[in-house]
LOKOLPA-271810 format. One record per atom (N, C-alpha, C, O): residue in three letters; chain; atom name; z, x negated, y negated. Coordinates in nm, 2 decimals, padded with zeros to 4 digits. Each point is the difference from the previous one (the first is absolute). Layout:
N
+--------+--------+-------+--------+--------+--------+
! residu ! chaine ! atome !     up !   east !  north !
+--------+--------+-------+--------+--------+--------+
!    ALA !      A !    CA !      Z !      X !      Y !
...
+--------+--------+-------+--------+--------+--------+
//
This chain:
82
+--------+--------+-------+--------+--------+--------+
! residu ! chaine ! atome !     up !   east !  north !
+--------+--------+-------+--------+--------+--------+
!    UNK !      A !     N !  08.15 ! -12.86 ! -08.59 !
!    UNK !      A !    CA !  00.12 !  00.07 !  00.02 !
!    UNK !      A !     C !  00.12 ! -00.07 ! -00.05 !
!    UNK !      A !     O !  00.08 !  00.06 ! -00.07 !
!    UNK !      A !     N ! -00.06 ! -00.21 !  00.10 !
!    UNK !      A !    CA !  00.11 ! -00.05 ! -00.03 !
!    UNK !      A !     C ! -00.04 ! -00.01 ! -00.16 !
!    UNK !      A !     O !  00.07 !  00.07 ! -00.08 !
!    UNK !      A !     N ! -00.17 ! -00.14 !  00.02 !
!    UNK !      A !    CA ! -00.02 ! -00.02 ! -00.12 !
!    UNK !      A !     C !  00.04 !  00.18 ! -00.13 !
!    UNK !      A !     O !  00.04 !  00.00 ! -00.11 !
!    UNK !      A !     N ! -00.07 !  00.12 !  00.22 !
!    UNK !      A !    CA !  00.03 !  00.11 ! -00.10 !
!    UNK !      A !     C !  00.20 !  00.05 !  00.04 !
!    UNK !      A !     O !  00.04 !  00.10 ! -00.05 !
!    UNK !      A !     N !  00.04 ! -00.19 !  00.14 !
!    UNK !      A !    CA !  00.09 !  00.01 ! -00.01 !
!    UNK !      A !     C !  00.08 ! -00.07 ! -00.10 !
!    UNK !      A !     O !  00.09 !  00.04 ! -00.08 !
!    UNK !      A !     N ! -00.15 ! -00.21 !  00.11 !
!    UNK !      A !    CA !  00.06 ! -00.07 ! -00.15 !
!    UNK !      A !     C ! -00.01 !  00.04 ! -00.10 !
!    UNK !      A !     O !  00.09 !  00.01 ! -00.07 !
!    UNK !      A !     N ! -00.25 !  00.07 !  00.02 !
!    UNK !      A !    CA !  00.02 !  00.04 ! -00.11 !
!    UNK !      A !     C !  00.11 !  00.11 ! -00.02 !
!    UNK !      A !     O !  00.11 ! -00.03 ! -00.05 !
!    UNK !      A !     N ! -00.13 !  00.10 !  00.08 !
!    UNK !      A !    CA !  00.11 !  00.14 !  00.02 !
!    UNK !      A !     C !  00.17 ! -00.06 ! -00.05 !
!    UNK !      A !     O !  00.07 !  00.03 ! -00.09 !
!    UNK !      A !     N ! -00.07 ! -00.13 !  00.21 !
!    UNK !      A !    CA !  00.14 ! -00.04 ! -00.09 !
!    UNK !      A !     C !  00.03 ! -00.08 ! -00.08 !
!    UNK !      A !     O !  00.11 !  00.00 ! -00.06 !
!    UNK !      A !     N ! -00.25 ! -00.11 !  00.02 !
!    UNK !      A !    CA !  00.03 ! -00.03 ! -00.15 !
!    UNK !      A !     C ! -00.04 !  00.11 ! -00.12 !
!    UNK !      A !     O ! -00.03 ! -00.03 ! -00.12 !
!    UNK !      A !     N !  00.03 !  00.14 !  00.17 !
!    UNK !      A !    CA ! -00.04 !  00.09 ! -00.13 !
!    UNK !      A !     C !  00.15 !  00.03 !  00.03 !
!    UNK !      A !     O !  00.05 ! -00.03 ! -00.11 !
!    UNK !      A !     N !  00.05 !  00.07 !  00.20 !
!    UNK !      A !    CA !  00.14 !  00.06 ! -00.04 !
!    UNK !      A !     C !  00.08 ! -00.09 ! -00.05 !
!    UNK !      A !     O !  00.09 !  00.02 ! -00.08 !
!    UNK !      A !     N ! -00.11 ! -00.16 !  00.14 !
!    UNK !      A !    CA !  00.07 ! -00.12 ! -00.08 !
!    UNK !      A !     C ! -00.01 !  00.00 ! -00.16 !
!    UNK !      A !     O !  00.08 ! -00.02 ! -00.08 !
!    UNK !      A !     N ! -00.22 !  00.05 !  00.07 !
!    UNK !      A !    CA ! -00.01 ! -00.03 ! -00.22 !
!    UNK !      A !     C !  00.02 !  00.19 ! -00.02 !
!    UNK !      A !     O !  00.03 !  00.06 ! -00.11 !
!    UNK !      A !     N ! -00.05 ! -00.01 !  00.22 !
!    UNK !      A !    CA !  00.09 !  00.16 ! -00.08 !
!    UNK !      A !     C !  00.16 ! -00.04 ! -00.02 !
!    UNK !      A !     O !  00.06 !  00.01 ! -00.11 !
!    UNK !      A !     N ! -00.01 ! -00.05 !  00.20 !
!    UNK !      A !    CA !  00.17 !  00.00 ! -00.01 !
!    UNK !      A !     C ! -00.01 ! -00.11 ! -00.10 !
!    UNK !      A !     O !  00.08 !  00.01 ! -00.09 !
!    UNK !      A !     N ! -00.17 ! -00.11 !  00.09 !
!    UNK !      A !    CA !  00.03 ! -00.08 ! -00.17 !
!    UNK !      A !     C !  00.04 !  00.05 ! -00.10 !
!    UNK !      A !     O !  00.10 ! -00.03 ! -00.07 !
!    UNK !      A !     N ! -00.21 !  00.14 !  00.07 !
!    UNK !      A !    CA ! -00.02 !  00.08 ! -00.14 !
!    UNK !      A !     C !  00.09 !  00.07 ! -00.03 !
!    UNK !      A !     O !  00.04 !  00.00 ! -00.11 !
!    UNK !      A !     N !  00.01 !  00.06 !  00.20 !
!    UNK !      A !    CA !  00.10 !  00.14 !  00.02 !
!    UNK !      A !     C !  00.16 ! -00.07 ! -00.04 !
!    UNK !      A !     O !  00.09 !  00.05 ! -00.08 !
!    UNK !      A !     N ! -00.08 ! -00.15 !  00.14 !
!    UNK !      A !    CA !  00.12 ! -00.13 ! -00.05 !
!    UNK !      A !     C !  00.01 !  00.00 ! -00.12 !
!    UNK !      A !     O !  00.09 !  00.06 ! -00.06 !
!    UNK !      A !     N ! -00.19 ! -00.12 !  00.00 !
!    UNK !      A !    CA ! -00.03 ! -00.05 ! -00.11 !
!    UNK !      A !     C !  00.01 !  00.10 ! -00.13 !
!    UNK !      A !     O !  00.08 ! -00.01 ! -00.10 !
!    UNK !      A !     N ! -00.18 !  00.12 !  00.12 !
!    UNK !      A !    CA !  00.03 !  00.12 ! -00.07 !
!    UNK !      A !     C !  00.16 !  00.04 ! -00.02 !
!    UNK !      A !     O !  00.05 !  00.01 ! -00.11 !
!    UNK !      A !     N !  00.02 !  00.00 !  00.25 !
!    UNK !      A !    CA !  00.10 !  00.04 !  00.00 !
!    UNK !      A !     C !  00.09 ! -00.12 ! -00.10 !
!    UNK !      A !     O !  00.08 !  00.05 ! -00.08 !
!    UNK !      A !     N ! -00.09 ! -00.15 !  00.09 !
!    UNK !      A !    CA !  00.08 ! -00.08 ! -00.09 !
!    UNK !      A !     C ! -00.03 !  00.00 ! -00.13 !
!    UNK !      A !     O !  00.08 ! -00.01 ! -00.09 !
!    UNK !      A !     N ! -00.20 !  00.02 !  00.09 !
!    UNK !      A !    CA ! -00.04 !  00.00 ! -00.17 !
!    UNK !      A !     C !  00.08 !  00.16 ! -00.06 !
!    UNK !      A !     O !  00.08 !  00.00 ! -00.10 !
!    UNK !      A !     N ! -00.13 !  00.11 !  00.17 !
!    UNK !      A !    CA !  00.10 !  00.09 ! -00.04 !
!    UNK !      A !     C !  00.14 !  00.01 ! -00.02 !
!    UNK !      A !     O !  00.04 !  00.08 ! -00.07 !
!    UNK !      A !     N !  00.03 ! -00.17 !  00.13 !
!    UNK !      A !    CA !  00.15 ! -00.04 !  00.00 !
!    UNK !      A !     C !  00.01 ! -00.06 ! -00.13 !
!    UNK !      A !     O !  00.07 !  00.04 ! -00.10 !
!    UNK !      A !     N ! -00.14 ! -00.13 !  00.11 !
!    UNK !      A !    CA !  00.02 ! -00.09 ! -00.17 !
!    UNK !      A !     C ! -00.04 !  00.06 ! -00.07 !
!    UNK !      A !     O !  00.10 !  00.03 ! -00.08 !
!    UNK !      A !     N ! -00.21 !  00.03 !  00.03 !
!    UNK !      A !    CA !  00.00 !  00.13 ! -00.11 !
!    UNK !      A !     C !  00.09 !  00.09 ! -00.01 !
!    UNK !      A !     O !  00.05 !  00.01 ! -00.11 !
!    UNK !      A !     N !  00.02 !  00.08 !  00.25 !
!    UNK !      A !    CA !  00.13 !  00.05 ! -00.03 !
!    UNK !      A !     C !  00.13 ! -00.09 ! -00.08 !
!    UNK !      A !     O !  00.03 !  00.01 ! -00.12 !
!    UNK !      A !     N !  00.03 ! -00.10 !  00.22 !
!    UNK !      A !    CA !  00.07 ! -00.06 ! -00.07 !
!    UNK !      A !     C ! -00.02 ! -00.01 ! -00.11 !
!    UNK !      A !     O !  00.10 !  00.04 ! -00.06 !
!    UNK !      A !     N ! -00.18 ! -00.09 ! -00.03 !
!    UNK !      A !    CA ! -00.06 ! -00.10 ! -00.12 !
!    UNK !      A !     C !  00.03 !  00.14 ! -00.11 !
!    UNK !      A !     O !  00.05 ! -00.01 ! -00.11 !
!    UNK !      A !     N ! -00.10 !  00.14 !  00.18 !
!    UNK !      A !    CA !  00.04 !  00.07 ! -00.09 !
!    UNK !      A !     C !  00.12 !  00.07 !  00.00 !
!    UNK !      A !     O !  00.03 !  00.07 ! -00.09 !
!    UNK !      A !     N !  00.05 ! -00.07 !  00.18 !
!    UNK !      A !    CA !  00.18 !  00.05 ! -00.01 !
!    UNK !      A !     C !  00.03 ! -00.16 ! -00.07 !
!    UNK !      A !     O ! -00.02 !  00.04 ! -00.12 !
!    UNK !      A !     N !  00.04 ! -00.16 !  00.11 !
!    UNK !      A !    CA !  00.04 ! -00.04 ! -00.06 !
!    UNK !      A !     C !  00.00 !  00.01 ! -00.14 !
!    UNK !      A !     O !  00.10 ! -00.02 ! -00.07 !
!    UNK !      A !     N ! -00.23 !  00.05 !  00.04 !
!    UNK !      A !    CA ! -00.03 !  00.02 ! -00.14 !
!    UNK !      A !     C !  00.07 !  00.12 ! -00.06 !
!    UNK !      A !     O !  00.05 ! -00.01 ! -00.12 !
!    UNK !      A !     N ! -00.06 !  00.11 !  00.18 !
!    UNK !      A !    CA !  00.06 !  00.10 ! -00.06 !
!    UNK !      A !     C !  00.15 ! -00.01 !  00.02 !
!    UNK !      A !     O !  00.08 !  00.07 ! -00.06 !
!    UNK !      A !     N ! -00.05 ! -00.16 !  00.15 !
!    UNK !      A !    CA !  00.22 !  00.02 ! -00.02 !
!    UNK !      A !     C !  00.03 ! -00.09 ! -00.06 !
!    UNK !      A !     O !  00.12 ! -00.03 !  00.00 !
!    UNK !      A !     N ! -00.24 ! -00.10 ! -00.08 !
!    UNK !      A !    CA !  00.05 ! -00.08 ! -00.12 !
!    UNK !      A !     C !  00.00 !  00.10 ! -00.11 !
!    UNK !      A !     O !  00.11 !  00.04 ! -00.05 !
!    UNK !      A !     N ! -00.20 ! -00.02 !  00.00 !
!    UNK !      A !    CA ! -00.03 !  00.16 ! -00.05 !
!    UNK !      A !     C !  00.12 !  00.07 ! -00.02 !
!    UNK !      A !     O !  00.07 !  00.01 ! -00.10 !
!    UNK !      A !     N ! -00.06 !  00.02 !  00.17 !
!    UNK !      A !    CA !  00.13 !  00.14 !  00.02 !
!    UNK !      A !     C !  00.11 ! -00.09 ! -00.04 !
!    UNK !      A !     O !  00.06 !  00.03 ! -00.10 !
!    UNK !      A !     N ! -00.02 ! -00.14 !  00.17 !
!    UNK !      A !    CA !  00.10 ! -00.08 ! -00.06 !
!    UNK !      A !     C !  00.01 ! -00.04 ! -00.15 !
!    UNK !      A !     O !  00.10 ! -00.01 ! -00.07 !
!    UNK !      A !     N ! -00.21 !  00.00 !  00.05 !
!    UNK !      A !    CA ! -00.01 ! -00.05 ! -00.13 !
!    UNK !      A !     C !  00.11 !  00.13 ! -00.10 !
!    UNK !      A !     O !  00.10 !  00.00 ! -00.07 !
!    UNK !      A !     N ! -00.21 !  00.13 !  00.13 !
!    UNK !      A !    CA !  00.00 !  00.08 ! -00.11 !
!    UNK !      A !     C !  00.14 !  00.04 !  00.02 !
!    UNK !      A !     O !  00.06 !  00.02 ! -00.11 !
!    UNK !      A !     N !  00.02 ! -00.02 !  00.23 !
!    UNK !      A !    CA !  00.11 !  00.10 !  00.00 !
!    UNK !      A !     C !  00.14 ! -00.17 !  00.08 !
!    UNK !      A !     O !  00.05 ! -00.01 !  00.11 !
!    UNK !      A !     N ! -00.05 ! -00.05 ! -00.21 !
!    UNK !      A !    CA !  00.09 ! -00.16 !  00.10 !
!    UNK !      A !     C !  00.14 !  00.07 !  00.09 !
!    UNK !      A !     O !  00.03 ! -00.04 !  00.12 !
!    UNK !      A !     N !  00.05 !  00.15 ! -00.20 !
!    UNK !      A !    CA !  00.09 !  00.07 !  00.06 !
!    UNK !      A !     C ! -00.04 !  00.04 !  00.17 !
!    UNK !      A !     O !  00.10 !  00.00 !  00.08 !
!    UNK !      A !     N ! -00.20 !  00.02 ! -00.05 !
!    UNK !      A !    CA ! -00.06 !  00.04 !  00.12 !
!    UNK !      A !     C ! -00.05 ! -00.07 !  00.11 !
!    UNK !      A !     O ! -00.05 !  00.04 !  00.10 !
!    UNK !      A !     N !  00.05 ! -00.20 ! -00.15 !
!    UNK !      A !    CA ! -00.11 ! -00.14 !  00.06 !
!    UNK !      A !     C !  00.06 ! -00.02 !  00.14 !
!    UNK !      A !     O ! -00.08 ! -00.04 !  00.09 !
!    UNK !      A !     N !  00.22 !  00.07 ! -00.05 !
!    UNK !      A !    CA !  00.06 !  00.01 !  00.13 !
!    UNK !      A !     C ! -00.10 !  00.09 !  00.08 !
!    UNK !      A !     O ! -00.09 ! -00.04 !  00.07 !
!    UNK !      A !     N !  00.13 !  00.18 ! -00.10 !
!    UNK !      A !    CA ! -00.06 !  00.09 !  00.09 !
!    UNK !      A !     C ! -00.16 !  00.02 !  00.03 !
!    UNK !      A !     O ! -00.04 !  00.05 !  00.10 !
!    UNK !      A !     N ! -00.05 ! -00.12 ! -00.23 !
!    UNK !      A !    CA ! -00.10 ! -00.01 !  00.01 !
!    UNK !      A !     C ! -00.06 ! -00.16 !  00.10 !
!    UNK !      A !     O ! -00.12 !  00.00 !  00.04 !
!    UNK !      A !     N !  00.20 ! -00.09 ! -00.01 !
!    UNK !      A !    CA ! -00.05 ! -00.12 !  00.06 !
!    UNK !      A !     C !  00.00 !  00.08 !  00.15 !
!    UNK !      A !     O ! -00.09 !  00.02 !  00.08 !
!    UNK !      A !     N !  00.24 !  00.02 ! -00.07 !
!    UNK !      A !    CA !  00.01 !  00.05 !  00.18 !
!    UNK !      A !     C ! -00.13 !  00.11 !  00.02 !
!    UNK !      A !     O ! -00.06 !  00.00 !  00.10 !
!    UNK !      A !     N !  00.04 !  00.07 ! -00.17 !
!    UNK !      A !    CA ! -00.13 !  00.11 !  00.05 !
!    UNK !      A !     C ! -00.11 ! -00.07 ! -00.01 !
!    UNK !      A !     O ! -00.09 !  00.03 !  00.07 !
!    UNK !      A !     N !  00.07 ! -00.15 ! -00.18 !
!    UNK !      A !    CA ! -00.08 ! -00.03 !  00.02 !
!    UNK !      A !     C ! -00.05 ! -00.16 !  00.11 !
!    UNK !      A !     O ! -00.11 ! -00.07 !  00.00 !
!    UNK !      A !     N !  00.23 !  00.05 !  00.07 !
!    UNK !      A !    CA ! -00.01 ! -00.10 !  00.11 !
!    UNK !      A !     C !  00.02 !  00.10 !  00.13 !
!    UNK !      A !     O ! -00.03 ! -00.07 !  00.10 !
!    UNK !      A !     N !  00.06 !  00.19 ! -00.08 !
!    UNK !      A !    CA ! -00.05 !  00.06 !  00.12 !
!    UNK !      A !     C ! -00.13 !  00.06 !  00.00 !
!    UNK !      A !     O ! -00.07 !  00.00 !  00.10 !
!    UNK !      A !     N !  00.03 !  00.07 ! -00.23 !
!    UNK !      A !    CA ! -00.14 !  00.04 !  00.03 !
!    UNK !      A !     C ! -00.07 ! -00.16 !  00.05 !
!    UNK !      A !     O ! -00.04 ! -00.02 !  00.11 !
!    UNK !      A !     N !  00.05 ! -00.07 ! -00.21 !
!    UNK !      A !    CA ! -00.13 ! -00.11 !  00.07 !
!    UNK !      A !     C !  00.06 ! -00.02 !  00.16 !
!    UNK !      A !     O ! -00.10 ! -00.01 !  00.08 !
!    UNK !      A !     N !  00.21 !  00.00 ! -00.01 !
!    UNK !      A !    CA !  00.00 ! -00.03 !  00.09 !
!    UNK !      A !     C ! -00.09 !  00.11 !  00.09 !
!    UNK !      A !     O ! -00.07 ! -00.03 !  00.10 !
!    UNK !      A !     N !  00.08 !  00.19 ! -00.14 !
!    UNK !      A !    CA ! -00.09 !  00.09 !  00.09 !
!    UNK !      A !     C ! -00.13 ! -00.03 ! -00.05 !
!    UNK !      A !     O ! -00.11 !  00.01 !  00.06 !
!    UNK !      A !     N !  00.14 ! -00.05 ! -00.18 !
!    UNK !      A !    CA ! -00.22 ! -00.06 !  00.05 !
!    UNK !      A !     C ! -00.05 ! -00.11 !  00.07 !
!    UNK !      A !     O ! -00.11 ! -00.01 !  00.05 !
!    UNK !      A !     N !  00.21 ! -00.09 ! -00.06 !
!    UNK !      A !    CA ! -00.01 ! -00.12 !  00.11 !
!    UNK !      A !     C !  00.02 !  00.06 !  00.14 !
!    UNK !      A !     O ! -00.06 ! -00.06 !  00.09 !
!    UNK !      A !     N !  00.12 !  00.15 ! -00.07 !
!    UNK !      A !    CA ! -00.01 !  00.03 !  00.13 !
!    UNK !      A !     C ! -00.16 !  00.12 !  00.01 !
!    UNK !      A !     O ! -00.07 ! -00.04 !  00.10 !
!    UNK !      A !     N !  00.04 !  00.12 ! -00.15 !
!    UNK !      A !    CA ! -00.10 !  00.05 !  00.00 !
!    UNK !      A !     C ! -00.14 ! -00.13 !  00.01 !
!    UNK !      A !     O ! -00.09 !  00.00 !  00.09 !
!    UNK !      A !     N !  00.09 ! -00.08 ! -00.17 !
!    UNK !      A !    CA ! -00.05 ! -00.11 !  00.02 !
!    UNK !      A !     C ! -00.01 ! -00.03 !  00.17 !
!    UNK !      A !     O ! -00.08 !  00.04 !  00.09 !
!    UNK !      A !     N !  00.21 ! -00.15 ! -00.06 !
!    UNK !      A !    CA !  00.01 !  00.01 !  00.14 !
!    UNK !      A !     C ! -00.07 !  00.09 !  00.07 !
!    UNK !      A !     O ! -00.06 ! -00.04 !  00.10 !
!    UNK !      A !     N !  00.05 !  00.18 ! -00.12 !
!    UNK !      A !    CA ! -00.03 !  00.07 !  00.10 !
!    UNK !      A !     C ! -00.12 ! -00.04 !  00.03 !
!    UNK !      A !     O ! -00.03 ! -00.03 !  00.12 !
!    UNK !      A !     N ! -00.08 !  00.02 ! -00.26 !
!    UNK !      A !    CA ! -00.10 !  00.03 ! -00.01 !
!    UNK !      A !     C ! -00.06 ! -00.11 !  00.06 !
!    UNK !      A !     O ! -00.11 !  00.00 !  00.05 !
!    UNK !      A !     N !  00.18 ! -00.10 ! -00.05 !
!    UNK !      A !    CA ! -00.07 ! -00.14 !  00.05 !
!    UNK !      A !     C !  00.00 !  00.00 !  00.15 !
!    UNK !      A !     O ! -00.09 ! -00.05 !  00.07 !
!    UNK !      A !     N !  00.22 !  00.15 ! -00.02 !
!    UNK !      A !    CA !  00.05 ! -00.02 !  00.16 !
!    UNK !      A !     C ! -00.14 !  00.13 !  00.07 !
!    UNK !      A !     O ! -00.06 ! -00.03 !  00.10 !
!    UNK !      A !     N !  00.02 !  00.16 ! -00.16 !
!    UNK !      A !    CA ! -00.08 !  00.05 !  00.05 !
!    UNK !      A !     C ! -00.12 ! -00.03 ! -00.02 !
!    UNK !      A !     O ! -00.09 !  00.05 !  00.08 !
!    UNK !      A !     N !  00.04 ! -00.14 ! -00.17 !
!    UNK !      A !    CA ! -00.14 ! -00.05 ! -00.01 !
!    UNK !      A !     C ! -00.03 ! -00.10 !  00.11 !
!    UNK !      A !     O ! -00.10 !  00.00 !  00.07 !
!    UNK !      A !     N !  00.21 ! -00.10 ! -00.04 !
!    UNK !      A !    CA !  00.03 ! -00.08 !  00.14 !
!    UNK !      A !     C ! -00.04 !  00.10 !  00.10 !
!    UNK !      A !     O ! -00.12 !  00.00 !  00.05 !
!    UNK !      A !     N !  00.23 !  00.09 ! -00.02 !
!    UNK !      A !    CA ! -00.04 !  00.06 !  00.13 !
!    UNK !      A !     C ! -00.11 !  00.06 !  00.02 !
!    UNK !      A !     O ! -00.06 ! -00.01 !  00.11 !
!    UNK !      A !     N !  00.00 !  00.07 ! -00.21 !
!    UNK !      A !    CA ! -00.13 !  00.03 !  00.02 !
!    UNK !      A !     C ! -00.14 ! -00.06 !  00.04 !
!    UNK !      A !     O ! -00.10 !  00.05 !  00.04 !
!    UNK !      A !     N !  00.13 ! -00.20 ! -00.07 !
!    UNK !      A !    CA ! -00.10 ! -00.12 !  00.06 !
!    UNK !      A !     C !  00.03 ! -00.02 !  00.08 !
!    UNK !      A !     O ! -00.09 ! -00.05 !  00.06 !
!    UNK !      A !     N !  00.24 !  00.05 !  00.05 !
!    UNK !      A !    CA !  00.05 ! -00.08 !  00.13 !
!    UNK !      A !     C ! -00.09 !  00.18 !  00.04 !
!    UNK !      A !     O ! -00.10 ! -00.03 !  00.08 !
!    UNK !      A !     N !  00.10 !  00.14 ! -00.09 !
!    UNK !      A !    CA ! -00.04 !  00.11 !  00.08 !
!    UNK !      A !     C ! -00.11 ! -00.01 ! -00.01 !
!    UNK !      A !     O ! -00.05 !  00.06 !  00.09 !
!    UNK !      A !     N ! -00.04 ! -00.12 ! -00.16 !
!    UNK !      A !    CA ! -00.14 !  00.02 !  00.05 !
!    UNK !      A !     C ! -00.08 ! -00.12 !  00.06 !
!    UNK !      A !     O ! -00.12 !  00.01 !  00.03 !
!    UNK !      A !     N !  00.18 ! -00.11 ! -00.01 !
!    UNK !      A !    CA ! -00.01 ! -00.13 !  00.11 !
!    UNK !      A !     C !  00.06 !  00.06 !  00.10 !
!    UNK !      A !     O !  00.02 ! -00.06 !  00.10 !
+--------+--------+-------+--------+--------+--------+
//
């Protein structure tokens, strides 16, 4: 009984790993690619390099926060099943 409870919650501990992890690797792939495209865009149009850094430092912050989220509900989801 106790041995199929530890298991149980080291399986939600390496789920919320994963779910972290995924979630951050997804963040860096986002980011990685808005940066690329508003060097890009900068490049092609320099008159525009203002307007294009600010959209492109609030989008990455909503993916950093989407990130966050993704890290904060994969957490709770292992504290709920302990």
């Amino acid at each position: 009984m106790l041995a199929s409870l530890l298991m149980d919650i080291s399986l939600a501990w390496m789920g919320a790993a994963i779910g972290a992890g995924l979630s951050a690797i997804g963040a860096g792939i986002g980011i990685g690619r808005i940066g690329g495209s508003a060097m890009e865009s900068m490049a092609r149009q320099p008159e525009a390099a203002d307007r294009i850094q600010v959209q492109m430092l609030v989008i990455a912050a909503l993916i950093e926060v989407i990130a966050l989220f993704g890290s904060v509900i994969a957490l709770l989801v292992s504290l709920k099943t302990g």
